[in-house]
N, C-alpha and C positions, 0 to 999 in steps of 0.2 A: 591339832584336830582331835578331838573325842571321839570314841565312841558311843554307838550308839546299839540297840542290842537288835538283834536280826529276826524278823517277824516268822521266818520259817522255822528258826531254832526252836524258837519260844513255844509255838502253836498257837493254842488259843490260848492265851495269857491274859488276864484279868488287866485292862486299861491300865489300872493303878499299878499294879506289880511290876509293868513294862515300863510305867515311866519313873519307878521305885530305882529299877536296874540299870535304868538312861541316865539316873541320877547320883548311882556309886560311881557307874564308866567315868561321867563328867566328872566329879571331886577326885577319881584318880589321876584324874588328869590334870588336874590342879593343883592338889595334894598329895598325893600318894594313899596308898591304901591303910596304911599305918594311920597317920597325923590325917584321913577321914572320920569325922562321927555322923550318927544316926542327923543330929542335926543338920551336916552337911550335905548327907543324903538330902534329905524332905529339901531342903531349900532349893537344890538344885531341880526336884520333881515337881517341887511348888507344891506340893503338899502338905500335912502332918504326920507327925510324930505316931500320932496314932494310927494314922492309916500304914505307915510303914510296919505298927508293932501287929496289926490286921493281917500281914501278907506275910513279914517274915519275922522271927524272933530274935534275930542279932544281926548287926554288921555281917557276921561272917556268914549266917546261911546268907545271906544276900550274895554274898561276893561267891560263893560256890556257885549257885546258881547264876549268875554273870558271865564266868570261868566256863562255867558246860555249857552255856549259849555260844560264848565266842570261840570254844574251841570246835564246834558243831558250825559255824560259820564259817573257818578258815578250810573245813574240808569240803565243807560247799563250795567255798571259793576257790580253789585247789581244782577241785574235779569238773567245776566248768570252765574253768580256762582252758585243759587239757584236752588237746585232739588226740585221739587214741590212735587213728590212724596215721598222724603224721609219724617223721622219723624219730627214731629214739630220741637221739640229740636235742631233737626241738619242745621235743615231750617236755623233756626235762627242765629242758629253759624255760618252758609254761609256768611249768609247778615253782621252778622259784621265782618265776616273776610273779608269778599271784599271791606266794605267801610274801615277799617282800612288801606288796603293794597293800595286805594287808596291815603287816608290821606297820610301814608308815602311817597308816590312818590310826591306830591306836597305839603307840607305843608304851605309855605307860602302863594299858593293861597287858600287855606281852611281859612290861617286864614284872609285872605282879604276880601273872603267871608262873613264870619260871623262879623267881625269886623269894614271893609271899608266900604264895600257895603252899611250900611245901614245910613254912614255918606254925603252919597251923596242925601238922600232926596227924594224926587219925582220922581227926576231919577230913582230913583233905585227900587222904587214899582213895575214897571212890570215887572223884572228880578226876585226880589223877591217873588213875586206872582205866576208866573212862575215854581221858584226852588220848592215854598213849595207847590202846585199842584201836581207837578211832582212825585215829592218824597212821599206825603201825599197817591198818588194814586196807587203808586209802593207796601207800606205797606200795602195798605188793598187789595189789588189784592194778592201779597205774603199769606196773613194772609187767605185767601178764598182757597187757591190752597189743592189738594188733600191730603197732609200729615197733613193739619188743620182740613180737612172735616171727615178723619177717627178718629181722637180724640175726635169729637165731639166738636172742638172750632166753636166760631163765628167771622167773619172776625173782626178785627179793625174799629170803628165808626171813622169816620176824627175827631172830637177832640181828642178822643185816639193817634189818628196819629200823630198831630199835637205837642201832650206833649209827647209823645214819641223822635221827631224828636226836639223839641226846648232842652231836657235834651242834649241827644246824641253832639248837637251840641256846645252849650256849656260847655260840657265836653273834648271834644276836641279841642277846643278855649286854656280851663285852661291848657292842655295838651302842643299844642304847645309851648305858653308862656312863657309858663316857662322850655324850651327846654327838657321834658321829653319825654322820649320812647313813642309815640302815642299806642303802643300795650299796653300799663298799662290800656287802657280804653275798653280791649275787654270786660274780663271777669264781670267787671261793668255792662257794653252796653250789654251782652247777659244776665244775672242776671235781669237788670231792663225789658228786652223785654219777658223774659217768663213770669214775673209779672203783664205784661200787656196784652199780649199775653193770658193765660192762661185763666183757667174757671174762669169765672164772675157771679157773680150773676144778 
């Protein structure tokens, strides 16, 4: 399955540009992000060439801007699966069941994500920056919410957050790759999150 890019991310997003980014998601998913060109874009958008060169000026802004949509979507999807006030435990098993449930519907841009992105350089620092902010701030606002405050936990410190989010991620890297079930990495992913989660000295 594709992806497809999330109309809250975006905003108001120019018709063309939205279906510019429907149509890297789909060739990544076809192709990969590499062996995608500008060609394979449009065709997928059903577009032109020129309308693409209208909205963005290379494959790669394109793909950044894809990257900070979808990673602006999985903490949307993150944060509304999660009952704050349910039990810690169950918290936890939200958040990895919604990020898994995301992995599965697009995996190849997760693993662009983790993989491509970070071959682009300089580029790719304020997206990255960006994702792990994003996500960094989701976990310890999660980790602070009513079902942690009745246990008696203490929110997640950001480098908690941070080695919590760099395992996760690369456990689903090794996942995709090697075309296993992404769901073999829940009960990992919830196991290591109470670990961390959990009372601290």
């Amino acid at each position: 399955m594709t992806a497809a890019v999330h109309d809250a991310a975006c905003g108001n997003v120019d018709p063309f540009r939205r279906r510019l980014l429907n149509g890297l998601a789909n060739s990544i998913g076809e192709r990969g992000y590499r062996a995608t060109t500008v060609a394979d874009i449009v065709r997928h958008a059903r577009t032109s060439k020129r309308t693409f060169y209208d909205q963005f000026s290379s494959k790669e802004q394109c793909f950044l801007e894809l990257l900070r949509a979808d990673t602006e979507r999985l903490a949307d999807d993150i944060r509304t699966a999660v009952d704050p006030e349910a039990d810690w435990h169950h918290q936890i098993r939200q958040a990895v069941e919604a990020y898994v449930h995301h992995i599965e519907a697009r995996p190849a841009i997760t693993l662009s994500w983790i993989r491509e992105l970070p071959s682009l350089g300089a580029a790719a620092r304020p997206v990255q920056r960006h994702g792990l902010q994003l996500l960094t701030n989701l976990l310890i606002d999660l980790s602070g919410s009513a079902g942690f405050q009745r246990a008696g936990l203490a929110p997640l410190t950001p480098p908690l957050a941070v080695i919590l989010l760099g395992g996760l991620r690369e456990l689903t890297a090794l996942a995709v790759e090697d075309g296993r079930d992404v769901r073999e990495i829940v009960e990992p992913a919830v196991d290591a999150s109470v670990a961390l989660l959990g009372p601290r000295q």
